[in-house]
C-alpha positions as CSV (number, residue, x, y, z in Angstrom):
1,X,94.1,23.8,-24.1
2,X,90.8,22.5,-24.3
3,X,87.7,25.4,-24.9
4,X,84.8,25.2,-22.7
5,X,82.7,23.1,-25.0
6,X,84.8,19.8,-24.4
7,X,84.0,20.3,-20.8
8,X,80.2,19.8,-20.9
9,X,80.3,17.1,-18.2
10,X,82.4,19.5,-15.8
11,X,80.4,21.5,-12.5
12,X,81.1,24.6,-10.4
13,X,80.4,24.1,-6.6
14,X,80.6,26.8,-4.5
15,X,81.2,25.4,-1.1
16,X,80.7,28.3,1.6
17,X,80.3,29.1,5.6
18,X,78.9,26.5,7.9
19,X,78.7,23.6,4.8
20,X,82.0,24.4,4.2
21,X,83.5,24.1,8.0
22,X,81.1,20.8,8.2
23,X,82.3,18.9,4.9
24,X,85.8,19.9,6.0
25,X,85.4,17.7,9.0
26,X,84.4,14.5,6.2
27,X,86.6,12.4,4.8
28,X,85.1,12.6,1.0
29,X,86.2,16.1,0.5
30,X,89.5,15.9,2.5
31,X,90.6,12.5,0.2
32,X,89.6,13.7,-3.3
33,X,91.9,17.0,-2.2
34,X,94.6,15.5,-1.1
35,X,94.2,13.1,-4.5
36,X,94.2,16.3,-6.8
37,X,96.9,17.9,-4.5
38,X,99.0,14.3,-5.8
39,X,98.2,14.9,-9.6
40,X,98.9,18.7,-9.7
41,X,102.7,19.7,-10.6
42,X,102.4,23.2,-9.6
43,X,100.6,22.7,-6.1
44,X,102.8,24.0,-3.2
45,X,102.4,23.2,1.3
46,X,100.1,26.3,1.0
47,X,97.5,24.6,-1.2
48,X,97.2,21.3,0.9
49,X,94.9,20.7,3.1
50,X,97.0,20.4,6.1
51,X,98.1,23.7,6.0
52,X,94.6,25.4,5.2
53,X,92.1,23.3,7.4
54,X,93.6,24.4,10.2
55,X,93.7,27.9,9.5
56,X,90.5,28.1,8.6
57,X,88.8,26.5,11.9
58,X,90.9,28.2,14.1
59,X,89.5,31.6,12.1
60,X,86.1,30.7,12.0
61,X,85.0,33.6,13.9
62,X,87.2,36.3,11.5
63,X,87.1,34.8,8.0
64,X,84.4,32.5,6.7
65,X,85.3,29.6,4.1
66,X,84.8,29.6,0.9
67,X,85.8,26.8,-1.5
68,X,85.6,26.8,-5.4
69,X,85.4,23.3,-6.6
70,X,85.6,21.9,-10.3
71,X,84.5,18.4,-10.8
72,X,84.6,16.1,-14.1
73,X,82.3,13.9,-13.4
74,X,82.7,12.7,-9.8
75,X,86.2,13.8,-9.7
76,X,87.7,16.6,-8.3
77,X,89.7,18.5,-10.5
78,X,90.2,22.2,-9.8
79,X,90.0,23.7,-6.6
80,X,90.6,27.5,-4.9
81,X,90.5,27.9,-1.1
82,X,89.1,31.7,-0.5
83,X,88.1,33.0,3.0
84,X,85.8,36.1,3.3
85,X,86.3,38.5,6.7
86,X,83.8,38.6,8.8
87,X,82.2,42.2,10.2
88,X,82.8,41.2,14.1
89,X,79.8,43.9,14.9
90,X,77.2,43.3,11.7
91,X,78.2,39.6,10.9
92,X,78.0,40.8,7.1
93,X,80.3,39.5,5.3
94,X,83.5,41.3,3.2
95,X,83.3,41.4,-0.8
96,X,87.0,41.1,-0.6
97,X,88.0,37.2,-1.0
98,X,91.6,36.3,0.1
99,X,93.9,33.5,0.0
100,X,93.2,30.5,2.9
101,X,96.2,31.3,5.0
102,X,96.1,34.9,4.5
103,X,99.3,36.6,6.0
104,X,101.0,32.9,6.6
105,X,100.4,31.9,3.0
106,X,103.1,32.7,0.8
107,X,101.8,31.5,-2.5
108,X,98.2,31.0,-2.7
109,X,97.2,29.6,-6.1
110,X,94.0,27.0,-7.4
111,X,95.0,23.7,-8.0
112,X,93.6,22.4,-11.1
113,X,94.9,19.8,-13.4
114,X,96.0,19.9,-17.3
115,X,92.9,21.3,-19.6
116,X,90.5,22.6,-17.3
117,X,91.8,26.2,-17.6
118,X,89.4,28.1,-19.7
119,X,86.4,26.3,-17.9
120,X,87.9,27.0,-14.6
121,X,88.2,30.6,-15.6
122,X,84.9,30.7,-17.5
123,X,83.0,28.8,-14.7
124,X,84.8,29.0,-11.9
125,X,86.5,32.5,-11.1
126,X,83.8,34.4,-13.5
127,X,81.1,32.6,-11.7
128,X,82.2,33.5,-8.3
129,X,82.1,37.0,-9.3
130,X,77.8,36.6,-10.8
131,X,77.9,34.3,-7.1
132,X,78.6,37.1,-5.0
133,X,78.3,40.8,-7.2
134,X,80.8,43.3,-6.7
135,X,83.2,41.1,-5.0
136,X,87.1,41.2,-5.3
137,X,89.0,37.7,-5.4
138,X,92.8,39.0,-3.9
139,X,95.3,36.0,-4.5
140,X,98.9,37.8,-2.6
141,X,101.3,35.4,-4.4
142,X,101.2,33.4,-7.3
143,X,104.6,31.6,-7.3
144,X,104.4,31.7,-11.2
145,X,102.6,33.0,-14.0
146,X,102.7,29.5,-15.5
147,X,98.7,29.3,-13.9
148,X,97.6,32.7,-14.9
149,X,99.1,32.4,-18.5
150,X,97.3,29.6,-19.4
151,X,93.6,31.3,-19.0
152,X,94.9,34.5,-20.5
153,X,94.2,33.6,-24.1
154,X,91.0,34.3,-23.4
155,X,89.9,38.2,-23.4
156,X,88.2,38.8,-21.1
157,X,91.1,37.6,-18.0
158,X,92.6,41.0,-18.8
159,X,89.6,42.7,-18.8
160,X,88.5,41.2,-15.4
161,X,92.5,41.3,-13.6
162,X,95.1,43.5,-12.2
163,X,98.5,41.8,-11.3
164,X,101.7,43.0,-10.0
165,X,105.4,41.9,-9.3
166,X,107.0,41.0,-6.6
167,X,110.9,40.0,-5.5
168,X,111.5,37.2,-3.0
169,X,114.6,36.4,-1.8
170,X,115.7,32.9,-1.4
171,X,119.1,31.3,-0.4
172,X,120.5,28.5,-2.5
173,X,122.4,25.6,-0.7
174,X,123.4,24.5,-3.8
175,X,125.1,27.3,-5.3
176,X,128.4,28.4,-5.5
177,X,128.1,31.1,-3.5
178,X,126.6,29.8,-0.1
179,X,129.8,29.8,1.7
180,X,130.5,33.6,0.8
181,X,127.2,34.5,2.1
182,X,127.6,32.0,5.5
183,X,131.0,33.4,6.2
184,X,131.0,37.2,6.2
185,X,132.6,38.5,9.3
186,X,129.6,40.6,10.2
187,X,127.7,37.0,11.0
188,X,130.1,35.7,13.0
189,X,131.4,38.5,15.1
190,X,127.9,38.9,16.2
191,X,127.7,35.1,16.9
192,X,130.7,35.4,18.8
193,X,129.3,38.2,20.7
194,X,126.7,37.0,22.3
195,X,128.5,33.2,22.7
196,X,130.8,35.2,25.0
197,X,128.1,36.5,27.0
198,X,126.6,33.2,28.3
199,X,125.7,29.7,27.8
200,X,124.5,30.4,24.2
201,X,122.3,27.1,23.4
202,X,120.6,26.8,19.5
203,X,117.6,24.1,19.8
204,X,115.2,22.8,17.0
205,X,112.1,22.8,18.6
206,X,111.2,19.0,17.9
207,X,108.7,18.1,21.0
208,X,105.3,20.0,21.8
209,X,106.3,20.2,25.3
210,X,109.2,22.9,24.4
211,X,107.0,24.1,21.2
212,X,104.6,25.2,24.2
213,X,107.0,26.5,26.4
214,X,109.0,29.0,23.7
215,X,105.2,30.6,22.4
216,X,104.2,31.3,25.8
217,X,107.1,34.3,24.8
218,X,107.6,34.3,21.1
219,X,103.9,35.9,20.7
220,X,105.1,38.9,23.5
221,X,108.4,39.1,22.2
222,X,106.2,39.7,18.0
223,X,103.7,42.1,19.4
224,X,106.3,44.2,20.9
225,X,108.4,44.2,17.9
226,X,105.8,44.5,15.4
227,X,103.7,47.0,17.4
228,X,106.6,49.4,17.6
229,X,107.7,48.9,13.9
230,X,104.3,48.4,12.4
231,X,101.7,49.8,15.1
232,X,100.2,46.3,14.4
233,X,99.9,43.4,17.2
234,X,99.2,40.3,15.3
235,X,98.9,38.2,18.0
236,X,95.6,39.3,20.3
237,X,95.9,38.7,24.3
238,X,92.2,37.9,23.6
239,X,93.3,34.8,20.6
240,X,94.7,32.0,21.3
241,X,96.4,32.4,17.6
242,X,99.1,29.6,18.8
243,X,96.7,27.1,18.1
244,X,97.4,27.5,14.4
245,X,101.4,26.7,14.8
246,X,100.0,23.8,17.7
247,X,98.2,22.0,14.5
248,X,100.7,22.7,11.9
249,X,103.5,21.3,13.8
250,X,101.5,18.0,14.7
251,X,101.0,17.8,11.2
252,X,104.8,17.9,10.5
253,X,104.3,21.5,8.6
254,X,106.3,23.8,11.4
255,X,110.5,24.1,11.3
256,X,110.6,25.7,14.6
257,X,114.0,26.7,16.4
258,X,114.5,28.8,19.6
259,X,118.0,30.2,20.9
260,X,118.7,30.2,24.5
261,X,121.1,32.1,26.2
262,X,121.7,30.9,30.2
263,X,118.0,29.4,30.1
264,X,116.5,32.2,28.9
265,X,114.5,32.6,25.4
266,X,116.4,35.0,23.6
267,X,114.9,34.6,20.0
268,X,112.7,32.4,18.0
269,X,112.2,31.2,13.8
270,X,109.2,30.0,13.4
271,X,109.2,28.4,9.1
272,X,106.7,26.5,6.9
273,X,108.1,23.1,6.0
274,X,107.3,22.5,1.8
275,X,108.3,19.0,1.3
276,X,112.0,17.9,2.6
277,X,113.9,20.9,0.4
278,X,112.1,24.1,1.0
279,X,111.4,26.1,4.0
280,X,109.2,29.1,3.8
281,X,110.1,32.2,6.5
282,X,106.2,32.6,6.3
283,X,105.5,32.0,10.0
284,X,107.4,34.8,12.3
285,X,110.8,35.6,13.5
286,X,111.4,37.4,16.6
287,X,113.7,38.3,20.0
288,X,114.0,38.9,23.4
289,X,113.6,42.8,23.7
290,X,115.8,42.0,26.9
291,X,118.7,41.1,24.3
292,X,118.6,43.7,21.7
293,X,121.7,44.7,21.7
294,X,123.3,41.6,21.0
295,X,121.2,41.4,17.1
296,X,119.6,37.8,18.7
297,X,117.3,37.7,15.3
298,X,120.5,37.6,13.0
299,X,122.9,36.0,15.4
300,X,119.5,33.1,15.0
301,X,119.3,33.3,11.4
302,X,122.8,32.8,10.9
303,X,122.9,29.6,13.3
304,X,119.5,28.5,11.2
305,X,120.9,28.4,8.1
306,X,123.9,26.3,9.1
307,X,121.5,23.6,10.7
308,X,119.4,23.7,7.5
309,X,122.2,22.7,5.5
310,X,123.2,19.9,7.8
311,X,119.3,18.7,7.9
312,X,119.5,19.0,3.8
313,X,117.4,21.7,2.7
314,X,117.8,22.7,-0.7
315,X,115.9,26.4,-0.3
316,X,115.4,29.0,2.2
317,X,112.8,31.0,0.9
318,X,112.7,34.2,3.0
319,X,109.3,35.8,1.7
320,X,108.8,39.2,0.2
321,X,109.1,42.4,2.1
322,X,112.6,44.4,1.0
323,X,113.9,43.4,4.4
324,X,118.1,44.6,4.2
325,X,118.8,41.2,6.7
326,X,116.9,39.4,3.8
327,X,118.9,40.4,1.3
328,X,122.2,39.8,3.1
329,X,121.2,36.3,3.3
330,X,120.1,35.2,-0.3
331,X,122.1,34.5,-3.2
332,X,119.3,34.2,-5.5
333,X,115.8,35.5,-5.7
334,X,112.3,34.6,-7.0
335,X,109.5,36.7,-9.2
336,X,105.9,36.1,-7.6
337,X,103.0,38.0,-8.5
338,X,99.6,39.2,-6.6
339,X,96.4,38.8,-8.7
340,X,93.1,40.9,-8.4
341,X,90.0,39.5,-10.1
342,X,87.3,41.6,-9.9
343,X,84.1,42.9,-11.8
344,X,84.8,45.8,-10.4
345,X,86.0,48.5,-12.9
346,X,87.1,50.7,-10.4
347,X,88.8,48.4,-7.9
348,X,90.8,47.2,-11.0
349,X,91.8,50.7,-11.3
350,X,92.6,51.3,-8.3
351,X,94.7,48.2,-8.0
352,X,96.3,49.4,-11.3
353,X,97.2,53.2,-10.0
354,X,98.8,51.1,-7.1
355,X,101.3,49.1,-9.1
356,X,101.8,52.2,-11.2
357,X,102.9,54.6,-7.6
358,X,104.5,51.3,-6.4
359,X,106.9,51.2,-9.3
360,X,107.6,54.9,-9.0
361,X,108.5,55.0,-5.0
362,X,110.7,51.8,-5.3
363,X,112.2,53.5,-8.2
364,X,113.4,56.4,-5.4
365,X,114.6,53.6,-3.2
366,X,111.8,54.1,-1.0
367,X,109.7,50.7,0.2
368,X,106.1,50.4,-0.5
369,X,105.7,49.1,3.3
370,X,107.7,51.4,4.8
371,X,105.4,54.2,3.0
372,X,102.2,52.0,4.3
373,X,103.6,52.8,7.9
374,X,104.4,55.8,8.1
375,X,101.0,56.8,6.8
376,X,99.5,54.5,9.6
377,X,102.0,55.8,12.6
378,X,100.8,59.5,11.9
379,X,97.3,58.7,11.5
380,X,98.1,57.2,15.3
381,X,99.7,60.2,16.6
382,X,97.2,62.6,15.1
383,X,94.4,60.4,16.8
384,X,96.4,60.7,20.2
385,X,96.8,64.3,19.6
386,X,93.3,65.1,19.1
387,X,92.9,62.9,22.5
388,X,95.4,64.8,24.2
389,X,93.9,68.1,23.3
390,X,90.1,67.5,24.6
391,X,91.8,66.4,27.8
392,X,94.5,68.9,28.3
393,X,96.9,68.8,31.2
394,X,95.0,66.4,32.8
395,X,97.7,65.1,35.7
396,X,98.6,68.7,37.0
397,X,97.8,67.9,40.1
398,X,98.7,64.9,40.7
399,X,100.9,63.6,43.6
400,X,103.3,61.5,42.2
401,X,105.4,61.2,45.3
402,X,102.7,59.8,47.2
403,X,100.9,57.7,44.8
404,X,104.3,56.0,43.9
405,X,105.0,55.0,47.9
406,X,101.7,53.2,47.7
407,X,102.6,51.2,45.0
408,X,106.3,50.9,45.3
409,X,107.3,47.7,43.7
410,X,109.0,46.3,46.5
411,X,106.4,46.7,49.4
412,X,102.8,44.6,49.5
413,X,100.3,46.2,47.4
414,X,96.9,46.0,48.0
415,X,94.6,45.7,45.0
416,X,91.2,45.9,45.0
417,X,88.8,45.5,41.8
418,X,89.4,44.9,38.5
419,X,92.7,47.0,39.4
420,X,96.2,44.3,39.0
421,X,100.1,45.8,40.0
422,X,102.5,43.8,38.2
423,X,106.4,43.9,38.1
424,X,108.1,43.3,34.7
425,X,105.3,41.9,33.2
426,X,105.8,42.8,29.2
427,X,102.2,41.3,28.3
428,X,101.0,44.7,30.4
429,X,103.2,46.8,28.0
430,X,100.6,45.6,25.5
431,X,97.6,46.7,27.0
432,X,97.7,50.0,25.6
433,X,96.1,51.6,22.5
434,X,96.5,55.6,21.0
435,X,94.5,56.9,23.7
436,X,95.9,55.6,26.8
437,X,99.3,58.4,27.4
438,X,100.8,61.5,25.7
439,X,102.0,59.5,23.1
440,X,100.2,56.8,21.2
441,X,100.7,52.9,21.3
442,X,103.7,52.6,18.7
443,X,105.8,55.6,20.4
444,X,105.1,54.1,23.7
445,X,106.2,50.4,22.7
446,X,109.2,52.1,20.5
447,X,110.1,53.9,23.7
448,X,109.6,50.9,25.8
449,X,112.0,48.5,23.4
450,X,114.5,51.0,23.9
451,X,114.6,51.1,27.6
452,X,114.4,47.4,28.1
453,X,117.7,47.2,25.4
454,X,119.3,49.8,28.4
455,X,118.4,47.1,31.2
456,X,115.4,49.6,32.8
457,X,112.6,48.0,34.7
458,X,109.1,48.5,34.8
459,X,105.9,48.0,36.9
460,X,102.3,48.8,36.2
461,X,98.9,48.9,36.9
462,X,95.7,48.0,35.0
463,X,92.3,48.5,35.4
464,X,90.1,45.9,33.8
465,X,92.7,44.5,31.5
466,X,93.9,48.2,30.1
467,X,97.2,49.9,30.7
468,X,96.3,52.8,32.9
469,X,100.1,53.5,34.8
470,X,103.5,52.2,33.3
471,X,106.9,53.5,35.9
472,X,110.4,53.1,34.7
473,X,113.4,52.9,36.8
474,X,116.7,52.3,36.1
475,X,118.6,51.0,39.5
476,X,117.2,48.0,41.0
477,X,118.2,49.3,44.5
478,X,116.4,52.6,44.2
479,X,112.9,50.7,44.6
480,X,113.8,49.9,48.1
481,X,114.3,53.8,49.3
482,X,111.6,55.1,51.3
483,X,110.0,57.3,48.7
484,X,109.0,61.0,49.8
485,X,108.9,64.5,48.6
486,X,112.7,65.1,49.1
487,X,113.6,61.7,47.8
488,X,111.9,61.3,44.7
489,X,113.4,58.8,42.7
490,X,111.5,58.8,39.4
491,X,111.8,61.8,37.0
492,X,108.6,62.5,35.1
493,X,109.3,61.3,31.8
494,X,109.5,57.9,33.3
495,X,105.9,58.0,33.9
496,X,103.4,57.0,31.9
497,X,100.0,57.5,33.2
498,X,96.2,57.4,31.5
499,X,95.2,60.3,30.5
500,X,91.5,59.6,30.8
501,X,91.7,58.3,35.1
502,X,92.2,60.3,38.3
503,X,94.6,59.0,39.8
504,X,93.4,61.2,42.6
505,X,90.0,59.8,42.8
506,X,91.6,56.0,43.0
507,X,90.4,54.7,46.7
508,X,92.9,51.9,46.9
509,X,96.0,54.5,46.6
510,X,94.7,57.1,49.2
């Protein structure tokens, strides 16, 4: 390795916000990327800048760019994509520096070529924290140490890093032991389930006309399911976030399947291509919540895998996470590691005390995510208790019998306002945060997965875009009874209804 000294000639640019977004729309900067991205051995997808451009313009208004550039001479010969979040109500901007990709990166790395370690170190990440004090630079995956280990020589990268250790699944076409993992009964009774059940219908997703037409309900169907499973919903109603996946697959990146069954979308894989013998599971997987009890996701997965060895993949790289339907579907695994550079003495310790509790809970067979949940689904339900207890019984007196007859589902309704009446309608379902019913938004989408598993329906009724009345029912027929006090068809706990609105006081329902 060459010291800092024989590097007199090389320069730091830090390349940040608006200059950053504007040379990204040049040619210069794109070519000599794309001509270090063809010398480097250790660059991956995630590093090019097909894969990062468009993530970062289509996040403009959430992260702002910024770029650390080595150059020799004129030539560009080091580079790290970082993106800063943006405060949406200050415009300040975060101290903590992430990956260009963020969640959908799976490694995120510098790309730098032979000899310009220590001055990328010295220069580059050291300079970055004098550029900006205080400031954390979070990398989630390094697919190797190879990178990190050849700056660590010097001192002061320990004194300056955290790092920890991750496991990441990945199924080998090559080996031995595919078949044993692509024939276990479990997989294809499943598959055989649900193939008796309709006109079952696997389909790579090859044309932007049918790329369109699947995410119109592949981001539903992932808010639902990560909302109840993570009280997370990482698509917004208010984001178009499909435009992301829209320039990725234009740009050849996307391996995107969807499996029909009679028509309908019954689950979707959504992959990152990395050259013609890798696929990453870093985009999203997901299902009809119509179809849950036929296990669409692994009956999909199963079907992938067999069309990824026909197409010739070498690797199906599942990304981290402990997932058990990961695990049943690798034969071989991969160490990557997350990096924390930072001036910060107590960040670093912080980040250290992580790894250390980390290793201890996984140790008890307990997974750090799953721990990272929980904590955030009771801090939910407290926040909805304390809701419910400054309103108290607040629907006492309400009518239900006659409010329902207004708006029965099968009659006209009139709707005035900012006020909408929908019927099955699961974007509504989403409309709903901790303070909205008795229970908050993960307990309500968790309770709403299960009942559209059991074939319920639904209607509801918003108010300016929020979730204020959500009625199950189970028989189709019932809908069409007149509805009165001695016929009442709904029992209570099938109603959901705002705690903060009087449903008495609603002029359109009297």
């Amino acid at each position: 390795m060459l010291d800092i000294e024989s590097h007199k000639n090389t320069k730091i640019r830090f390349l940040e916000g608006d200059v950053c977004l504007k040379e990204l729309k040049e040619t210069e900067l794109l070519k000599q990327w794309k001509d270090l991205i063809d010398k480097s051995k250790s660059s991956s997808v995630f590093q090019t800048p097909d894969f990062v451009v468009p993530w970062i313009k289509e996040n403009k208004n959430e992260f702002s760019p910024l770029f650390v550039l080595l150059y020799s001479e004129s030539e560009l010969v080091g580079l790290l994509a970082l993106a800063r979040k943006i405060d949406p109500k200050t415009g300040r901007l975060s101290k903590h520096l992430v990956g260009a990709g963020h969640f959908y990166a799976l490694y995120q790395n510098w790309v730098l070529l032979e000899g310009y370690e220590t001055v990328f170190w010295e220069k580059g990440l050291l300079g970055l924290i004098k550029h900006i004090p205080g400031c954390e630079i979070n990398l989630k995956s390094l697919p190797n140490l190879t990178a990190y280990q050849g700056i660590t020589s010097k001192n002061s990268v320990l004194k300056y890093s955290a790092i920890e250790k991750y496991h990441n699944p990945i199924l080998d076409f090559e080996s031995e032991d595919f078949q044993k993992i692509i024939n276990k009964r479990h997989f294809k009774a499943k598959y055989n389930r649900v193939n008796k059940s309709g006109n079952l219908h696997f389909e790579n997703l090859t044309s932007m006309e049918r790329l369109l037409l699947a995410l119109d309900q592949i981001e539903v169907f992932h808010n639902l399911r990560q909302g109840a499973a993570f009280n997370k919903t990482p698509f917004p109603l208010d984001k178009d976030e499909r435009n992301i996946f829209i320039e990725w697959f234009k740009k050849g990146l996307l391996h995107a399947t969807a499996l029909w069954l009679d028509d309908k979308l019954i689950g979707a894989i959504i992959m990152i291509r990395d050259g013609n013998h890798t696929v990453h599971l870093a985009g999203l997987i997901t299902y009809s919540p119509f179809h849950g009890r036929y296990s669409p996701g692994l009956v999909h997965l199963y079907l992938l895998v067999l069309r990824l060895k026909e197409e010739g993949f070498h690797f199906l790289k599942l990304s981290p996470g402990y997932d058990s339907y990961k695990e049943r579907f690798s034969n071989d695994n991969e160490e990557i590691y997350e990096l924390l550079i930072s001036g910060n003495r107590i960040a670093l310790m912080k980040r250290n005390l992580r790894v250390f509790f980390r290793r201890i809970i996984l140790k008890k067979g307990i997974r750090p995510m799953e721990l990272s949940v929980w904590i955030d689904k009771n801090r939910a339900a407290f926040k909805n208790k304390l809701f419910r207890f400054k309103k108290g019984n607040a629907h006492k007196n309400v009518n239900w019998s006659h409010i329902l007859g207004k708006i029965n589902p099968e009659k006209e309704v009139k709707i005035l306002d900012d006020f909408e009446f929908k019927v099955l309608d699961l974007t509504q379902l989403l409309l709903v945060n901790d303070c909205t019913f008795e229970i908050c938004r993960w307990e309500f989408l968790q309770d709403a997965l299960k009942r559209l598993e059991e074939n319920q329906l639904f209607f509801t009724l918003t108010d300016k875009k929020r979730l204020i009345l959500c009625v199950w029912y189970n028989n189709p027929d019932v809908v069409s009874k007149k509805i009165n006090k001695s016929e009442f068809p709904y029992n209570s706990n099938d109603i959901f209804a705002a705690l903060d609105v009087d449903f008495n006081q609603l002029k359109f329902l009297k």
